[in-house]
C-alpha positions, 0 to 999 in steps of 0.5 A: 500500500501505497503510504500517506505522503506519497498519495498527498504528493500524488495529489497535488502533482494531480492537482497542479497538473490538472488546474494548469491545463484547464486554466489554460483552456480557459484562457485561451477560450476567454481570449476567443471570446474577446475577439468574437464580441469585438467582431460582432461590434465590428459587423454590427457597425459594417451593417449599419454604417449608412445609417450611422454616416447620415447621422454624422451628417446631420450632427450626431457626435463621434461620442455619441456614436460611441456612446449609443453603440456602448448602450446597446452592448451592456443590454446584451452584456446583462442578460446575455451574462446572466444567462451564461452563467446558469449555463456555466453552472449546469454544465460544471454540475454535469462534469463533475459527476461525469469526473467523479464517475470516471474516476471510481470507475478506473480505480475500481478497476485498478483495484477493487479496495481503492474503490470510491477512493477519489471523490469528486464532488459538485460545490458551488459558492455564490460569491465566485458566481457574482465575481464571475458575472461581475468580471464577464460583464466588466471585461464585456464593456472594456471590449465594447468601448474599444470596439466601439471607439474603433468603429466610430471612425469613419469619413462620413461621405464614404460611410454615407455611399457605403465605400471604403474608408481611405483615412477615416479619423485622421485629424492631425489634432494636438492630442493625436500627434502626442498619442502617435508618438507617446503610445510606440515610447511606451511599448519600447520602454516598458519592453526595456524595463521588463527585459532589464528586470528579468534578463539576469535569471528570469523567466524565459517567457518575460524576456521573450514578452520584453522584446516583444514589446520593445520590437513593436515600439521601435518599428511604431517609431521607425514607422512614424519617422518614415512618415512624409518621406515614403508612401504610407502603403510602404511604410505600413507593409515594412512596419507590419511585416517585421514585427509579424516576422519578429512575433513568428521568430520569437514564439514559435521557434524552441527557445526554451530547449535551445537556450537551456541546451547551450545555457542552462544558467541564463534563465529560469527554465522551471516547467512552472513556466511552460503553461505561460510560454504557451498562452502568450506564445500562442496568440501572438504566433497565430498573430504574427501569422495573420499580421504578414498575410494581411499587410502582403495580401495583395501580393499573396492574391495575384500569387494565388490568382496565378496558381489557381487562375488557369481554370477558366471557371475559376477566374471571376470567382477569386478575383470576386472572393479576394477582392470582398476579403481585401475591401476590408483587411482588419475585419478579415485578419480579425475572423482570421484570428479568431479561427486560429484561437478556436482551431488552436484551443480544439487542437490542444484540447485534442492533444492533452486529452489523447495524452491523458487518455494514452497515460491511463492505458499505460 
């Protein structure tokens, strides 16, 4: 028999091993929820945008747009909460007797003695309901009113003919020429100050944050520099390309073995951190990915078209299909990116359960 400290070690390697991953899962599916309820705001505005230019038109205000788009978000946000929440509620009532059945099941048949011996349970507490509507519905409201702020920029006269937008919101006031530069200074300096705190034997997934950052801040100021002196379209491809290049360098390539190969004393390399290098690592690959492919869209398009063009039949078709995907690059690099977080969250969820389920047979 096995002895007492050894079933409590077992048991909290079983339970750190086990909140890991579904904290994992639910960030990543929290992360995919954002970027829904961002589209969604996205396509509502998109269908009414018409209808919001001749609103302008006659004088309706910029917040005003935001704040009547912000109204109707929170009507969704309360009940829409409310109701995932019941739902929550039954679906973690079903889990867990389909767990704890499970679990009594294996170790029944392992050994007849350890029988019900693994006891899972379905405990809910009211306060972690109410932080937990409370947190949807904040986290549901800071997402609206960046959407929303994002949405209510638009020429007016090209809203009002339901053309694309060629520099919408553009006024070169006081405050917008602080922010262009104030914004890129503070993603380098953060980058900076994170890396100098963490360098020396840190976390590996912190310095990877740190340069990161400092990457995105030093293009944004190059970009801003170039500004005058070359086209905007190049500058914007140049600019967006290698910092999707330097988020695909960063984190999807082994850093985390190599280094700990060729300098184990560099970094904390702690399989602590592991989960976090995956949760940052993930989005910002999927990121990094959809950032290239959008900003070279035209060039990957006329490569496409002259793969695929040689079917007669086929010609209108693509040249209609990616002409639609182009009218709009960020609203497609958003689907794009929110079908990546959803394929990637399936996929890791197929993965640890094939792994959980080839550990059991073993």
């Amino acid at each position: 028999p096995l002895s007492k400290e050894t079933l409590l070690t077992v048991a909290t390697v079983g339970g750190t091993v086990f909140s890991s991953v579904f904290s994992l899962f639910g960030a990543l599916s929290v992360l995919a929820a954002v970027l829904l309820i961002f589209l969604i705001f996205v396509m509502l505005a998109a269908e009414r945008r018409s209808e919001i230019g001749m609103a302008r038109a006659i004088g309706t205000q910029r917040r005003q747009v935001v704040q009547m788009f912000v109204t109707e978000g929170m009507v969704y946000s309360l009940v829409a909460a409310a109701i995932g929440v019941l739902v929550g509620i039954g679906v973690t009532f079903a889990m867990t007797s389909f767990i704890g059945q499970l679990f009594n099941n294996l170790s029944g048949q392992v050994n007849p003695q350890a029988a019900g011996l693994f006891g899972v349970t379905f405990s809910i507490s009211w306060q972690s309901v109410v932080i937990s509507y409370c947190l949807g519905v904040i986290l549901t409201f800071a997402v609206i009113t960046i959407s929303s702020w994002r949405v209510s920029r638009m020429n007016i006269v090209s809203a009002i003919r339901d053309l694309p937008d060629r520099g919408a919101g553009q006024r070169r006031t006081l405050l917008h020429g602080i922010w262009v530069w104030a914004f890129p200074a503070l993603l380098a300096a953060g980058g900076v100050a994170l890396l100098v705190r963490e360098a020396p034997g840190g976390w590996l997934g912190l310095v990877l944050l740190a340069v990161t950052l400092l990457l995105a801040g030093l293009m944004l100021i190059a970009g801003r520099t170039l500004e005058g002196r070359v086209s905007p379209q190049r500058v914007e491809r140049a600019v967006y390309t290698a910092i999707g290049l330097g988020l695909l360098l960063l984190w999807a390539l082994p850093w985390h073995r190599w280094l700990a190969q060729i300098a184990p004393d560099l970094f904390d390399y702690t399989p602590l951190q592991l989960p976090l290098l995956f949760l940052l690592g993930g989005p910002l690959t999927v990121t990094g990915a959809i950032m290239v492919i959008m900003v070279n869209a035209d060039f990957l398009a006329r490569l496409f078209s002259s793969l695929l063009g040689f079917v007669p039949s086929l010609r209108p078709v693509l040249k209609t299909a990616i002409a639609y995907s182009l009218n709009s690059r960020f609203r497609t690099g958003m689907t794009m990116l929110l079908f990546a977080m959803i394929m990637a969250t399936v996929v890791v969820m197929a993965v640890v359960i094939d792994a959980t389920q080839g550990m059991i047979d073993t």
